[in-house]
DOLO-484839 format. One record per residue: x, y negated, z negated of N, C-alpha, C in turn; residue in three letters. Coordinates in Angstrom, 2 decimals. Layout:
DOLO-484839
     nc1     nc2     nc3    cac1    cac2    cac3     cc1     cc2     cc3 residu
       X       Y       Z       X       Y       Z       X       Y       Z    ALA
...
***
This chain:
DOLO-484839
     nc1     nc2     nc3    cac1    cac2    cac3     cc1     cc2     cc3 residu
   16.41   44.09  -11.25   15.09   43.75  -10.78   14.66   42.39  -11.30    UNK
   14.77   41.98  -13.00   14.70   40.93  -13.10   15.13   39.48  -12.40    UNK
   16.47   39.85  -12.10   16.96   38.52  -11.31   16.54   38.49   -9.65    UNK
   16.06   39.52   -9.23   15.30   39.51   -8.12   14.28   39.10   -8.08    UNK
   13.61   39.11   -9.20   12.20   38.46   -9.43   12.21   36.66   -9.79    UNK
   13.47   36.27  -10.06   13.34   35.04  -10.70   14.46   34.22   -9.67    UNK
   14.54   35.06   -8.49   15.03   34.27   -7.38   14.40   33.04   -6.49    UNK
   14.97   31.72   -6.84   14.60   31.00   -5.52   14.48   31.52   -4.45    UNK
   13.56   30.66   -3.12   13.51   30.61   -1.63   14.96   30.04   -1.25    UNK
   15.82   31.53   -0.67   17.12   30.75   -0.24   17.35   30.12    0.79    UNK
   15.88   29.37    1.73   16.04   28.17    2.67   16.53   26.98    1.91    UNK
   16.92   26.77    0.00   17.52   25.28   -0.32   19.20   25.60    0.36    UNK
   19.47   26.88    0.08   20.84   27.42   -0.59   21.28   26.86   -1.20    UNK
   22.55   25.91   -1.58   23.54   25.80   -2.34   23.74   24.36   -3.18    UNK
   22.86   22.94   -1.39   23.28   22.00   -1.92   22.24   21.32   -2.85    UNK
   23.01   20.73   -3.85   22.54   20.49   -5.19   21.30   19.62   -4.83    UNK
   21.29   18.63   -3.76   20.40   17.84   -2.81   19.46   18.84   -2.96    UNK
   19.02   19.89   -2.04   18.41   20.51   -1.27   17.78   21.46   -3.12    UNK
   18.18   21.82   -3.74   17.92   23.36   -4.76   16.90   21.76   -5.79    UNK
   17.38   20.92   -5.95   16.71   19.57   -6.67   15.26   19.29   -6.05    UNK
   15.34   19.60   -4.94   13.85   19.26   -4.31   13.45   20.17   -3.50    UNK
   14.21   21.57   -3.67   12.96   22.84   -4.11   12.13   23.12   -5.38    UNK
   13.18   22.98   -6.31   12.78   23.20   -7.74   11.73   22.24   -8.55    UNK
   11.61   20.93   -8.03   11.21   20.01   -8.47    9.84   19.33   -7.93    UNK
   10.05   19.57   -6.85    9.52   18.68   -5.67    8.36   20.10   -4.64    UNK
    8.95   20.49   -3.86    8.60   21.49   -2.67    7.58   22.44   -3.32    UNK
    6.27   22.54   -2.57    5.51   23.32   -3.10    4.37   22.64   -4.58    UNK
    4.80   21.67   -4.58    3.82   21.14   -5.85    2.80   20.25   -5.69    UNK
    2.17   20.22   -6.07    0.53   19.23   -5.79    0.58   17.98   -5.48    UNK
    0.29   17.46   -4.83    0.11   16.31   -4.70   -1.21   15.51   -4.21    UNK
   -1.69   14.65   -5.34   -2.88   13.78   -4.83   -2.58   12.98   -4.48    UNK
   -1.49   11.64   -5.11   -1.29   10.67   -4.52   -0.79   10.21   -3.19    UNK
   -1.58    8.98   -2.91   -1.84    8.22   -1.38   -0.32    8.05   -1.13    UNK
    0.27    7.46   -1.97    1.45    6.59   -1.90    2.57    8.20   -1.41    UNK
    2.48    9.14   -2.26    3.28    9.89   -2.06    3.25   10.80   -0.80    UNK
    2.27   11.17   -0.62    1.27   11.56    0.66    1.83   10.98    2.13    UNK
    1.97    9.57    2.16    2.25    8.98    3.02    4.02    9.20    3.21    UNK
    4.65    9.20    1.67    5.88    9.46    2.04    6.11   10.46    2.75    UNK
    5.76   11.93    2.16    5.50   13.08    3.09    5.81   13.08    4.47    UNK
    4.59   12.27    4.47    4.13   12.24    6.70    5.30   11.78    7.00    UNK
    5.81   10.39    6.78    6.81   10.14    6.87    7.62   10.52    7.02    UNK
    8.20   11.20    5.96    9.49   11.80    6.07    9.68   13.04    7.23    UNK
    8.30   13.65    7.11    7.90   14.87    8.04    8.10   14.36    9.34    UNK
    7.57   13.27    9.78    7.34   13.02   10.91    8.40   12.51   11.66    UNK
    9.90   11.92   10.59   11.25   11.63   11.20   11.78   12.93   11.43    UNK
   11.66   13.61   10.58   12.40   15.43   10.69   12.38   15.64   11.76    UNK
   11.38   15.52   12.57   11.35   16.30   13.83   12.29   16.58   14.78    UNK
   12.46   17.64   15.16   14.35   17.93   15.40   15.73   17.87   15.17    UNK
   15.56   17.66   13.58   16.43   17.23   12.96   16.25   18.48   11.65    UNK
   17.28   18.55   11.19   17.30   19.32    9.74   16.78   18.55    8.64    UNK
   15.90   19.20    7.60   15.33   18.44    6.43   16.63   17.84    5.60    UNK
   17.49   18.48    5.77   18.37   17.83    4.68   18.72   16.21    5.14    UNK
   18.90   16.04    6.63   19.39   15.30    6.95   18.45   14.16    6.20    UNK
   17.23   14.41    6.04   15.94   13.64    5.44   16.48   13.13    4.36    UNK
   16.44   14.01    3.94   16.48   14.17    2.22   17.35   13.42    2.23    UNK
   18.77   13.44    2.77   20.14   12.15    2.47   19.72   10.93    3.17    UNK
   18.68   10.81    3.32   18.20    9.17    4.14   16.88    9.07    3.17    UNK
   16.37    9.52    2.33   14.88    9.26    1.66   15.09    7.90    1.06    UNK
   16.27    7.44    0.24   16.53    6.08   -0.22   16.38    5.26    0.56    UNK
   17.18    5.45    2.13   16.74    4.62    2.90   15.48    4.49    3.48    UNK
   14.71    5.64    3.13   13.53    5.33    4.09   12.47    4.32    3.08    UNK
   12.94    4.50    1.85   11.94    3.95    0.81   12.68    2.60    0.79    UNK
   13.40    2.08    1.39   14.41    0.60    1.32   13.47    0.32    2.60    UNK
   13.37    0.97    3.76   12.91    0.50    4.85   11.61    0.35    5.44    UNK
   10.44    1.11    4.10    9.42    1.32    4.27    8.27    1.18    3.57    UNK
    8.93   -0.02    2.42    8.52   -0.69    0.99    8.17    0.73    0.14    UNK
    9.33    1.27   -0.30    8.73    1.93   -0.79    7.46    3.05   -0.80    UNK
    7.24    3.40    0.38    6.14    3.91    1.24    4.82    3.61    0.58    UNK
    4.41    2.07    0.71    3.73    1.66    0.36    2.63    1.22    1.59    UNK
    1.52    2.27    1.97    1.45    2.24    3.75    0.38    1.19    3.98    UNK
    0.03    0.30    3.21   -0.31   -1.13    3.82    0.05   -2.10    4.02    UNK
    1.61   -2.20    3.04    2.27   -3.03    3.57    2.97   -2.81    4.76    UNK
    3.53   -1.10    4.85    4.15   -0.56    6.15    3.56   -0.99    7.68    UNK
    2.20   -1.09    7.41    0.81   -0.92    8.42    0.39   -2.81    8.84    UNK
    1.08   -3.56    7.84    1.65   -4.68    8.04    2.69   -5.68    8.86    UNK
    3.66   -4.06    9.04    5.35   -4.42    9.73    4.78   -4.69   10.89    UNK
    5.93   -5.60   11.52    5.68   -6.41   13.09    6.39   -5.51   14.12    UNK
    6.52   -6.04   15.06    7.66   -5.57   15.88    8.93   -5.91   15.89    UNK
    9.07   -7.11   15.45   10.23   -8.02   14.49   11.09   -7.05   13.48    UNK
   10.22   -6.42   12.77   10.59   -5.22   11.88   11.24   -4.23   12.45    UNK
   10.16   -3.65   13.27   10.97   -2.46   14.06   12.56   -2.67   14.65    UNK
   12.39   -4.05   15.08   13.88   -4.31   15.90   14.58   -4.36   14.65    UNK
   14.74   -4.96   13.81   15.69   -4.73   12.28   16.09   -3.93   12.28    UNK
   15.04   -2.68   12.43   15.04   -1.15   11.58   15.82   -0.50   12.59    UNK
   16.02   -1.22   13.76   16.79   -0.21   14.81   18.40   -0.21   14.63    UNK
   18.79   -1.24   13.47   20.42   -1.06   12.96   20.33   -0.96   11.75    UNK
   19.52   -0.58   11.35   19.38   -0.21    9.95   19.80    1.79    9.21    UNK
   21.26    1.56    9.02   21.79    2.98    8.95   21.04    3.54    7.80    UNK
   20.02    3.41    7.12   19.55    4.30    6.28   18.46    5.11    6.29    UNK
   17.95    4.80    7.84   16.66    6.03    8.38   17.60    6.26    9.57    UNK
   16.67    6.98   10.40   16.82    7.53   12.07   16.42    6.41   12.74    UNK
   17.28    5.88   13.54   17.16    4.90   13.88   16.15    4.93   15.38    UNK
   15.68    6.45   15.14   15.40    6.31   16.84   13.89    5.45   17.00    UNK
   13.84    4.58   17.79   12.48    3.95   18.52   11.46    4.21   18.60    UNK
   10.92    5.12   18.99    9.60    6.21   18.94    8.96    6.42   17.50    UNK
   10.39    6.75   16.66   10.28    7.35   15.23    9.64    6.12   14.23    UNK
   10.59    4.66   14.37   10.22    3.89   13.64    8.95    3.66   14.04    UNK
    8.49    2.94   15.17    7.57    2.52   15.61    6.05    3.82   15.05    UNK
    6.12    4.29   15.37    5.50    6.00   14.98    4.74    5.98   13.19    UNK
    6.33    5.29   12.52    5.50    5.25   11.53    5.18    4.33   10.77    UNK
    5.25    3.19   11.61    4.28    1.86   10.99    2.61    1.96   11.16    UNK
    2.91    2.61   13.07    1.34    2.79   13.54    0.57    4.05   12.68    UNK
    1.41    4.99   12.32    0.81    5.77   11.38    0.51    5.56   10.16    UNK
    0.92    4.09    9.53    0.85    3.85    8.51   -0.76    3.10    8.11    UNK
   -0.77    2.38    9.56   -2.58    1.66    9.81   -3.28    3.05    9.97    UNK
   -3.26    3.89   10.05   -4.19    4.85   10.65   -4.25    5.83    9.09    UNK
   -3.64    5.94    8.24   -3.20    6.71    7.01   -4.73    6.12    6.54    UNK
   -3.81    4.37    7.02   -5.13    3.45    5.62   -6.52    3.31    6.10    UNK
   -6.84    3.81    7.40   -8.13    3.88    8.20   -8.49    5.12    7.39    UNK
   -8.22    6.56    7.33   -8.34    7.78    6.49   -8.41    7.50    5.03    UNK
   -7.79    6.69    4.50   -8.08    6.10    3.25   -9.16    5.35    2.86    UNK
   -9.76    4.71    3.43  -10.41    3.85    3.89  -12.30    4.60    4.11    UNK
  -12.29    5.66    4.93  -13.20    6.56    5.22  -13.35    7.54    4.38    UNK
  -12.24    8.28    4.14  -12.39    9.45    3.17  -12.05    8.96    1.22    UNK
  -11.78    7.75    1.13  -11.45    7.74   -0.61  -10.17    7.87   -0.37    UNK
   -9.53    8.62   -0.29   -8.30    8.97   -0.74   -7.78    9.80    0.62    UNK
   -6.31    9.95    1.20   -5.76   10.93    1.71   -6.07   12.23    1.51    UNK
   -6.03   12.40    0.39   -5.76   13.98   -0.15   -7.46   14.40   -0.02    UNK
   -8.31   13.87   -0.32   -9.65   13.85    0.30  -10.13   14.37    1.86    UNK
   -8.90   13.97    2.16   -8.64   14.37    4.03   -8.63   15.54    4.03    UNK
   -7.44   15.31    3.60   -6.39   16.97    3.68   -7.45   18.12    3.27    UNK
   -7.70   18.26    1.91   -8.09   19.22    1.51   -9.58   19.51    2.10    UNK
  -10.67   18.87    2.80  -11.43   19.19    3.57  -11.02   20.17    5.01    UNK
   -9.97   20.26    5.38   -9.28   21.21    6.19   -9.61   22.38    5.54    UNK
   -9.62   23.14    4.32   -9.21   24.38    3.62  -10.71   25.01    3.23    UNK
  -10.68   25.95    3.44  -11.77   26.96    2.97  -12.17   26.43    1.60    UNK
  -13.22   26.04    0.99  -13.36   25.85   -0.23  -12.75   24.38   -0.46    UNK
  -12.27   23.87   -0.18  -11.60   22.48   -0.30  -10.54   23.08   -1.63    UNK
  -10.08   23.93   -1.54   -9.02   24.52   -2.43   -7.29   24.71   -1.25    UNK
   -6.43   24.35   -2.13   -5.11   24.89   -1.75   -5.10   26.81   -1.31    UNK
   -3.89   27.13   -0.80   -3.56   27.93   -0.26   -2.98   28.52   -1.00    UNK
   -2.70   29.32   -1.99   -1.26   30.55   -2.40   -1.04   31.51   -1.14    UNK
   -0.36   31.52   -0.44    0.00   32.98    0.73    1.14   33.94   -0.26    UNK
    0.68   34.76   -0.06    1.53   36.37    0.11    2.81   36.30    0.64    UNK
    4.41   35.79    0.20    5.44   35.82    1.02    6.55   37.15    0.13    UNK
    6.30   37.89    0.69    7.65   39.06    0.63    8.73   38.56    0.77    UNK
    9.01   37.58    1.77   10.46   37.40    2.78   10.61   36.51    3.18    UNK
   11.50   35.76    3.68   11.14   34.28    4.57   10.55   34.47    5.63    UNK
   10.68   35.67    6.08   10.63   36.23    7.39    8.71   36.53    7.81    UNK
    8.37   35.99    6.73    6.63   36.02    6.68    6.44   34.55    6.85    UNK
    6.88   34.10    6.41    6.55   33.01    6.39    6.39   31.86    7.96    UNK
    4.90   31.43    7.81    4.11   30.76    9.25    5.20   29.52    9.89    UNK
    4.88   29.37   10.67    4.79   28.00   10.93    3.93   26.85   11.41    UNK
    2.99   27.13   11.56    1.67   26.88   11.73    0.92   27.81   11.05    UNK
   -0.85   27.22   11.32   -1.76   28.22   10.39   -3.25   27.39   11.41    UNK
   -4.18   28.16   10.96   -5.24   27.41   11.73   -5.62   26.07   11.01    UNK
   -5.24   26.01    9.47   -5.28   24.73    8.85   -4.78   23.63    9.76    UNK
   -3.12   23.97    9.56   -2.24   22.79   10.35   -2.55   22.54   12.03    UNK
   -3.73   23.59   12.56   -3.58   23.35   13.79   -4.93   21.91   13.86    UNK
   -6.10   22.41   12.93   -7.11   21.84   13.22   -6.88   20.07   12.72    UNK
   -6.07   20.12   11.57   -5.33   18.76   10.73   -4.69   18.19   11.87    UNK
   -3.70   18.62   12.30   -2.70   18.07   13.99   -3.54   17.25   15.06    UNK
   -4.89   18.14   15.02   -5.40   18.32   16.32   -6.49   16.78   15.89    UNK
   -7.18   16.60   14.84   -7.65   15.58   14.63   -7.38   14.16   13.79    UNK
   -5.84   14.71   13.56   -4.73   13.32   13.77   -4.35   13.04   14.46    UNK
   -4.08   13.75   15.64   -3.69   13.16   17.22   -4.88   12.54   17.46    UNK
   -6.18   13.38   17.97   -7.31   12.34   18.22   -7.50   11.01   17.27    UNK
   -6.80   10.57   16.66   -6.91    9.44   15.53   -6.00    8.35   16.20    UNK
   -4.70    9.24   16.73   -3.94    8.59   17.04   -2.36    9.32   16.58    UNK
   -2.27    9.56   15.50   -0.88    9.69   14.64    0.01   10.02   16.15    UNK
    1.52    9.92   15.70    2.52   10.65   16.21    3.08   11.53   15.83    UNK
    3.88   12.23   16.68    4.80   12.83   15.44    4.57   13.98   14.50    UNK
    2.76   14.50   14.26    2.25   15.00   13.66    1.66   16.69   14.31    UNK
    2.71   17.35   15.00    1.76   18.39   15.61    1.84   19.52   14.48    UNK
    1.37   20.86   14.91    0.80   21.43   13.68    2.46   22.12   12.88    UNK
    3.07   22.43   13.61    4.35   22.94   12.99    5.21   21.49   11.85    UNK
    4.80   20.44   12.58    5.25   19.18   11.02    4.14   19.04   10.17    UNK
    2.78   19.14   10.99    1.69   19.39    9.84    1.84   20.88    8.48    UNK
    2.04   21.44    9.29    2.08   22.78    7.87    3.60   22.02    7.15    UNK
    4.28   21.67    7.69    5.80   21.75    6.87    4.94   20.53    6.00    UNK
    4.47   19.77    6.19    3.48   18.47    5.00    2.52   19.21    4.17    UNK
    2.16   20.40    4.67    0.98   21.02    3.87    2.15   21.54    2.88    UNK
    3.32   22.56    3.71    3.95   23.38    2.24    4.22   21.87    1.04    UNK
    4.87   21.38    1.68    5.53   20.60    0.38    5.08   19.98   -0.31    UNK
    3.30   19.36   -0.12    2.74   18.59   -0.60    2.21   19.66   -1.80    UNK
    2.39   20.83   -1.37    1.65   21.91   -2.04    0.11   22.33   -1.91    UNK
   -0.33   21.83   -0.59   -1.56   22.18   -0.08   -1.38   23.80    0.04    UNK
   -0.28   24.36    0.41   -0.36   25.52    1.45    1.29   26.21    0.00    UNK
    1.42   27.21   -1.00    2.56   27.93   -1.43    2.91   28.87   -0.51    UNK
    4.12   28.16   -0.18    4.60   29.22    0.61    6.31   29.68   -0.17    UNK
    6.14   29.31   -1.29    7.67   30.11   -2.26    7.46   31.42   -1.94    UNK
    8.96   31.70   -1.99    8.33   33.53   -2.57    8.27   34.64   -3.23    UNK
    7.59   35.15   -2.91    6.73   35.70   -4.31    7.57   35.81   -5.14    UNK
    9.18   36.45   -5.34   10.20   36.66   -6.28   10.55   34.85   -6.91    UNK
    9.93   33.43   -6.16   10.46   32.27   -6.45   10.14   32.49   -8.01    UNK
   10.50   31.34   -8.90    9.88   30.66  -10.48    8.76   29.85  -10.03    UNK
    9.45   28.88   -8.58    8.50   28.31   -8.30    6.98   28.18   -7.68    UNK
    6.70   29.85   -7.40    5.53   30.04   -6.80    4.19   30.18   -8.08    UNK
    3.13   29.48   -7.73    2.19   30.01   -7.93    1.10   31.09   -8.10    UNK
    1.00   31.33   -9.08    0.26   32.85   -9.32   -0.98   32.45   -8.33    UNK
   -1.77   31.42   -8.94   -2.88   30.69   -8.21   -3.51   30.18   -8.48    UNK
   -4.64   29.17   -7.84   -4.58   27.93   -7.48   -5.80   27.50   -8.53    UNK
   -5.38   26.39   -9.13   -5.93   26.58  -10.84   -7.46   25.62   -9.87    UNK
***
């Protein structure tokens, strides 16, 4: 029973990549802008693609995206974008790059209005508090929520790409807006201090 209880979420499984940024990373708080933006980012290339594939391009995306530093990103030309389109260390696809420069001006418009990103975010949530959910199983676990729908729904009206509510919740779990470990994880939260 003990080692059932002190089981990881076996969506990392095995690779040392993937169990490094469950254990470390996935599910944990995040206020900062800078990191925040990496998130979207990274979230917003995923899209039809496997996270891992992410995760083995994050160097490149932080080579290609100053460091997800989103005013200088929100800076890049179109000059840039064409670079970035032979540039093997993101997804090279068109839509994607482009997607997240323009999302990068629009981050700093939300920054800009609200103080901070995370200022954003957490006005979505009952209480302006994070989420702990109830997960038995993976098999509970959402993919959307009315959070990520209403967040989606008035980042599209903003503009974003890339951002509908099923990549919005996957930004909520990891940022750690939304625990979705489960319950047997180390890494879950009893609750939300």
């Amino acid at each position: 029973m003990e080692a059932e209880r002190n089981s990881r979420c076996p969506w990392c499984g095995n690779d040392p990549l993937y169990v490094r940024y469950h254990d470390e990373e996935w599910g944990r708080p995040v206020t900062d802008d800078r990191t925040l933006f990496e998130f979207l980012t990274l979230e917003s290339a995923q899209a039809g693609l496997a996270w891992i594939t992410i995760l083995r391009k994050r160097d490149g995306y932080r080579e290609a995206f100053h460091d997800f530093d989103y005013r200088e990103v929100g800076r890049m030309t179109e000059a840039d974008e064409e670079r970035l389109r032979s540039f093997d260390g993101i997804v090279k696809n068109r839509l994607k790059i482009h997607s997240a420069i323009a999302n990068a001006r629009l981050f700093g418009d939300i920054v800009d209005e609200y103080g901070s990103f995370y200022n954003y975010v957490i006005g979505f949530f009952p209480d302006r508090r994070p989420i702990v959910n109830d997960v038995p199983d993976m098999a509970s676990i959402p993919v959307t929520s009315p959070v990520s729908d209403a967040m989606s729904k008035d980042m599209r009206r903003r503009g974003f790409r890339f951002f509908g509510s099923t990549i919005c919740y996957s930004f909520l779990q990891a940022t750690g807006f939304i625990d979705d470990h489960l319950n047997t994880c180390p890494g879950k939260r009893r609750s939300v201090d």
